[in-house]
N, C-alpha and C positions, 0 to 999 in steps of 0.2 A: 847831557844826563837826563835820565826819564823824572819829571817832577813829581810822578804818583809812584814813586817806588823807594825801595831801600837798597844798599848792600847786598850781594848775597848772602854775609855773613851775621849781616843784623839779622835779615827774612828768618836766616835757620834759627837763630838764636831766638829768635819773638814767637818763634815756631813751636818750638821746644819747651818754653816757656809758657806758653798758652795750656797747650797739652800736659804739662805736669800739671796748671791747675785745676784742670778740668777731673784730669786722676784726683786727686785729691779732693776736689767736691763730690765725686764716685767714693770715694773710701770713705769720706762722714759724712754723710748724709740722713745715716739714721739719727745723727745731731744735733740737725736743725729741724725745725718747725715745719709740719707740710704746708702750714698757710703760715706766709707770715705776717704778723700783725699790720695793719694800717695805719702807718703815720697821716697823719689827717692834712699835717703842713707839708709834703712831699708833694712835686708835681713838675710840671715843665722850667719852672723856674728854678727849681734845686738843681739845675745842671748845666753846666758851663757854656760859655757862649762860646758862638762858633770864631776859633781866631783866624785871623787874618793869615800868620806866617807857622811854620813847621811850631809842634810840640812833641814832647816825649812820648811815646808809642806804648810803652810801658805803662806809664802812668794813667793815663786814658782805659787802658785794659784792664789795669786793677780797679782803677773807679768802676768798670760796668762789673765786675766779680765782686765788689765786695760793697758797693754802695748800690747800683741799679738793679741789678737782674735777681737777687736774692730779694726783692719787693714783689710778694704774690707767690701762687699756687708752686708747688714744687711736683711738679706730676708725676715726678719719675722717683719720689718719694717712697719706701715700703708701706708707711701708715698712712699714707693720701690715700682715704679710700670717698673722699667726698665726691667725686665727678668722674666718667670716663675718661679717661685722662690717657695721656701715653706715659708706660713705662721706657720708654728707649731702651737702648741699650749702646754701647759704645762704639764698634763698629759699624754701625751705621752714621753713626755721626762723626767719622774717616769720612765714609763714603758723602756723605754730604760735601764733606771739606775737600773731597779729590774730584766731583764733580764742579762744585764753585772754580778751583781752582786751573780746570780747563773751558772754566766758562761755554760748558755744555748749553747745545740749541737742540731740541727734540721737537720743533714742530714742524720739520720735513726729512725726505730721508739724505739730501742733498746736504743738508745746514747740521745734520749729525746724524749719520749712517749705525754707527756705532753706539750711539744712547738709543736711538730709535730700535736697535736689535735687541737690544737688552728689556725696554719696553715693552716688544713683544712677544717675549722667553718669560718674563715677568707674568704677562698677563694673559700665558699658556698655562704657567704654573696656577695661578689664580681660576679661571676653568675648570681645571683638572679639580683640582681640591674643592670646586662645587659641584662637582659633577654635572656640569652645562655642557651641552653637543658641542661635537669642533666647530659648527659655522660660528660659535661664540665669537665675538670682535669686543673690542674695550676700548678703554681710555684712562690715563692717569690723572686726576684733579686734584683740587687741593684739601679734600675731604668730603664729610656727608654732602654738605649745602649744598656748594656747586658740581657734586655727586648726582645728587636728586633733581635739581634743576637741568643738568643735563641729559637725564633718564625721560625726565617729565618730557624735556623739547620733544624728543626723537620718538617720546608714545604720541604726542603731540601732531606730530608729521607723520604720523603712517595712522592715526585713527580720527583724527578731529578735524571735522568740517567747518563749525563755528562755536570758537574760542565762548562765547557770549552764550551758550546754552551746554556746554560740556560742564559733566558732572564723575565725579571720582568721589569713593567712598573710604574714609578711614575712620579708626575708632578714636578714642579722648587719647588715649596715651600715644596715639603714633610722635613719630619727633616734628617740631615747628616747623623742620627744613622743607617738610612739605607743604604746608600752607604761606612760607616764603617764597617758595619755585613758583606754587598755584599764581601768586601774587606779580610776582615779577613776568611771568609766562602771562601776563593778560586776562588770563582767565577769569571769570565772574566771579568774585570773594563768595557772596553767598550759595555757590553751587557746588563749596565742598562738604560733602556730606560729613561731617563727624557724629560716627556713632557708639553708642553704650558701649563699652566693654562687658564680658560676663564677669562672674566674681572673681573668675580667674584675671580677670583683665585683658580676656583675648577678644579679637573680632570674629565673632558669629556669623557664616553665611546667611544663617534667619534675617537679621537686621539687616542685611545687603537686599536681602530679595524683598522684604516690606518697603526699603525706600527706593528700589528699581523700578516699582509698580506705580510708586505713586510721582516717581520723578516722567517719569515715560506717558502717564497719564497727561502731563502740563504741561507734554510737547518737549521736553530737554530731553537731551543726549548723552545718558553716561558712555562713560569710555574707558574708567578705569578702576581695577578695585588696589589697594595698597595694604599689601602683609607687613607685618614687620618679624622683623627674625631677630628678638633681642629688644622689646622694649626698656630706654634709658630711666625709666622710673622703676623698674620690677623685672627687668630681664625675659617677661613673658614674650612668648613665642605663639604667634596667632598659627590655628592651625593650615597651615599652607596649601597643601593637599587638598583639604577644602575646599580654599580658595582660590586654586588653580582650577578646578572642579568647574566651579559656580563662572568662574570667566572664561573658560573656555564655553560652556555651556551658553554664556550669554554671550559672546561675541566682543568680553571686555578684558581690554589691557593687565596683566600682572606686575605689576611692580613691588620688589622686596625689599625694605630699608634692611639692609643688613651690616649697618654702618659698624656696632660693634659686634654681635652678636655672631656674623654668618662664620668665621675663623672656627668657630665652636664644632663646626663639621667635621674638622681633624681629628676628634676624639670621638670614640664609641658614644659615650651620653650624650653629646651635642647632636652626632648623627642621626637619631633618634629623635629628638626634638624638632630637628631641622626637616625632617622629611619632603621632599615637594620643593626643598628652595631651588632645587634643578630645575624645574618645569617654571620661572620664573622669565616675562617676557622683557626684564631690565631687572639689573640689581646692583646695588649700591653696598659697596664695604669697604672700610676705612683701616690699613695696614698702622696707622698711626695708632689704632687702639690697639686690638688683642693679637697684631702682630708684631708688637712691640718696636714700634720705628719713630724716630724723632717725627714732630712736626714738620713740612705736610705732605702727608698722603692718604689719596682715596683712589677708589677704583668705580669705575663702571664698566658692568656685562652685559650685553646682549645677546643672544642666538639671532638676531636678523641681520646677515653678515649686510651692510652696503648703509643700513638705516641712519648711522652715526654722520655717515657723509652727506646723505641729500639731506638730514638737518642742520649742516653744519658748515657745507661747501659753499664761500662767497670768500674768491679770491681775487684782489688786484691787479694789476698790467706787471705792477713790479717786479709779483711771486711767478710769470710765466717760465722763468729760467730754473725754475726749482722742481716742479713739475714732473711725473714719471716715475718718483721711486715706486720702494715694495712694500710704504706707507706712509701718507703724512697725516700725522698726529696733528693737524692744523685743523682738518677737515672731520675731527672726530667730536670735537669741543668745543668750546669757547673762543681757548686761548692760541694765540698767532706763535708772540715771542712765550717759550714755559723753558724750563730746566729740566732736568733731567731727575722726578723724582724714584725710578725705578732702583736707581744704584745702590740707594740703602736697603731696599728689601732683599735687591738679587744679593747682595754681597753679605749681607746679615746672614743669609740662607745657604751660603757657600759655604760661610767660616764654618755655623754650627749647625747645617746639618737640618732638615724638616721634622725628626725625631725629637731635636730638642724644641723647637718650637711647640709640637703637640703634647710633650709633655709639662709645657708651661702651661698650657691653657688647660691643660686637665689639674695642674696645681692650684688654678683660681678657682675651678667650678668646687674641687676639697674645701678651697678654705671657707667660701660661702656658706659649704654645709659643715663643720665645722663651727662656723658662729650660730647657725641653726641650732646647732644640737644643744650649744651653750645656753642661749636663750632658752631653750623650750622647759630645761632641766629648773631654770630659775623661776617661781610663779608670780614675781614681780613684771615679770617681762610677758609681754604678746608679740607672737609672731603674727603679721598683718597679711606679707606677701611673701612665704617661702623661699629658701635658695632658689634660683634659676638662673644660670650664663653665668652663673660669679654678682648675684647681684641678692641683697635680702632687705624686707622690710619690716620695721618693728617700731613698737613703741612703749614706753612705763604703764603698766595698768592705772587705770583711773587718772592719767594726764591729762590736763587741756590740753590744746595748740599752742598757747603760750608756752606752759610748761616744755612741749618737748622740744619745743624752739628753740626754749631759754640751756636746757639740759645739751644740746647740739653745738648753741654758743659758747658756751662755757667750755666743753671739751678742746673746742678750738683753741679757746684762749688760752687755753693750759699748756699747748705746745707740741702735744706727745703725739697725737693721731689727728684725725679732720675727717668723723663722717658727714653727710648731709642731711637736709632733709626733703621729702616732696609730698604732695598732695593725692591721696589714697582714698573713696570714698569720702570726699570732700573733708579730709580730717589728715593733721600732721602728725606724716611718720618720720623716724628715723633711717636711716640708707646705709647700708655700707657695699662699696663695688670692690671687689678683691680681684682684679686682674692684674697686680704687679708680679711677678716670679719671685722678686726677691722678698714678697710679704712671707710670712710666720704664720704658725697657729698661736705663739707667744705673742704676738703681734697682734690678733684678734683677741686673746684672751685678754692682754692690757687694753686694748679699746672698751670693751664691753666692761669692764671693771672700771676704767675711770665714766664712762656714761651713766654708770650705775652711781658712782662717786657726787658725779656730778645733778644727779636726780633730782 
């Protein structure tokens, strides 16, 4: 008898089991708390030691449901609107469990012909929907970070000579992922350019071309400029076009963090915003945000079909028998051994359709504005940094930073919603990000009314 296994008719039964509770954490959810409180005394020690011989399957399973996993954020919450978070949705998280459950290998076409096809049907659809040339090639990683890092390598490998004088320019709000890439990629910490934002909070070709001159002057090599399509503080959208502009014109790399923001292209208003994210020489977007997919998935594009591999190709005596398919996703990435995350977006997208995905994200970009309008109508409140992508920033008039700290915690604690806060011309606002589908405008209007509450 297999010692790592059950009955068949326990399996079904623990099966079944699992899955009604997980229905049923889907049905109440607007129940519980988007963040739940921190027990100060919870930690590795509150949880059972590893035993020696068999225990109940059951019991184990209810302890991680009802004592572990309900500890911390609930992202898939309607009133989570504190962080970019993933809304999931249910069907993919089958799809998760039917890919585990054949213990899917996607990093050659040999070791999984059939994840690897799906892969690249996935991340044909993904192209399309940005409107990037067919020579587009990809790869699926585990979101922004090693998104960016692997965009970084492979601009890396087709424009930079030495690591130690390469310079790439972003503004204050781009995401961290790229000064973590910069950092891990070798690169000179002080030769990433971080520049001003305007009021809008976008990055200026102006400020690229003052510090092009004066880096180029001192003998360094820029090599890249970075748009972001969606900044994580404000939703701003640097203007692309631009920036495609001024790097083609200079001979430098385009890179788009479009981790949450690029999805926004499905919809009329996003399209518009987004202009230019096609003409992008590497771009990054993350399905686990605003295409609503459980943790984890990201994507990287390219248009220089071959670039993923000469950054990426160093393979062993062992992988020689593997060799020849119609693509190994080994030689695209990082990762050797990965799984199979494509199953949840292709099968998400099957069930309901591309229709309904675009009109989820046009339901986040309403409710953004929607709390907009709320605010503006009230003369207690300032609007800081407009709806944009589903993202708005505000703050109590005449607030310190403390105050609207204290006004952000409080709302937490109280249970009902969980905005954020971040840092806006060096002063604390308020955040709320509305990409869940099943958020409300009842939903924003009780946020905004206990914030006020809480004032």
């Amino acid at each position: 008898m297999d010692p790592l296994s059950l009955p068949p008719d326990e399996l079904r039964r623990l099966g079944h089991y699992v899955w009604d509770r997980l229905v049923d954490r889907w049905e109440h959810l607007d129940e519980q708390p988007p963040i739940a409180p921190v027990d100060p005394d919870f930690g590795p020690h509150s949880l059972a030691a590893c035993p020696d011989g068999p225990t109940d399957p059951q019991a184990a399973i209810d302890e991680l449901f009802d004592e572990i996993l309900p500890r911390g954020q609930r992202a898939d919450h309607p009133r989570f609107f504190a962080r970019i978070g993933s809304p999931s949705n249910p069907i993919s998280v089958l799809a998760d469990l039917i890919g585990a459950g054949h213990n899917t290998f996607a990093g050659s076409w040999t070791g999984g012909a059939g994840a690897s096809a799906v892969e690249l049907a996935t991340l044909d659809w993904l192209r399309d929907w940005m409107g990037m040339p067919a020579s587009t090639e990809g790869v699926l990683v585990s979101g922004g970070s090693v998104g960016t890092l692997t965009a970084l390598a492979a601009a890396a490998q087709a424009r930079v000579d030495s690591r130690d004088q390469a310079t790439a320019y972003v503004q204050e709000h781009t995401h961290s992922a790229v000064a973590k890439a910069w950092r891990i990629l070798g690169f000179n910490p002080s030769n990433l350019r971080v520049l001003r934002a305007d009021p809008s909070f976008r990055l200026q070709p102006a400020a690229i071309e003052a510090a092009l001159g004066i880096d180029r002057d001192a003998g360094l090599e820029p090599f890249a400029v970075i748009g972001s399509a969606g900044t994580t503080s404000t939703g701003s959208v640097d203007p692309l076009n631009d920036l495609a502009d001024l790097a083609q014109r200079e001979g430098l790399w385009f890179h788009v963090d479009g981790a949450y923001g690029a999805p926004a292209r499905l919809t009329p208003q996003g399209a518009e915003l987004l202009a230019g994210i096609e003409r992008a020489d590497s771009l990054v977007l993350d399905p686990h945000k605003w295409l609503f997919q459980p943790y984890e998935i990201g994507a990287v594009l390219t248009p220089h079909a071959g670039l993923l591999q000469q950054a990426f190709t160093l393979d062993g005596a062992y992988l020689r028998d593997t060799r020849g398919g119609v693509v190994e996703f080994r030689e695209r990435g990082p990762q050797l051994t990965r799984g199979s995350r494509a199953l949840k977006l292709h099968l998400s997208l099957r069930t309901f359709g591309l229709d309904a995905f675009k009109a989820a994200i046009a339901h986040g970009i309403a409710l953004a504005e929607h709390a907009e309008a709320l605010l503006e109508q009230d003369p207690e409140w300032e609007v800081v940094s407009p709806a944009t992508l589903a993202v708005i920033c505000f703050r109590r008039r005449g607030h310190s930073d403390e105050q609207t700290d204290a006004m952000v915690r409080r709302t937490i604690e109280d249970g009902y919603t969980a905005p954020s806060t971040t840092l806006l011309h060096d002063r604390s606002v308020a955040r709320l990000c509305t990409i869940n589908p099943r958020s409300t405008e009842r939903d924003i209007e009780g946020t905004i009314e206990r914030m006020g509450r809480f004032s």
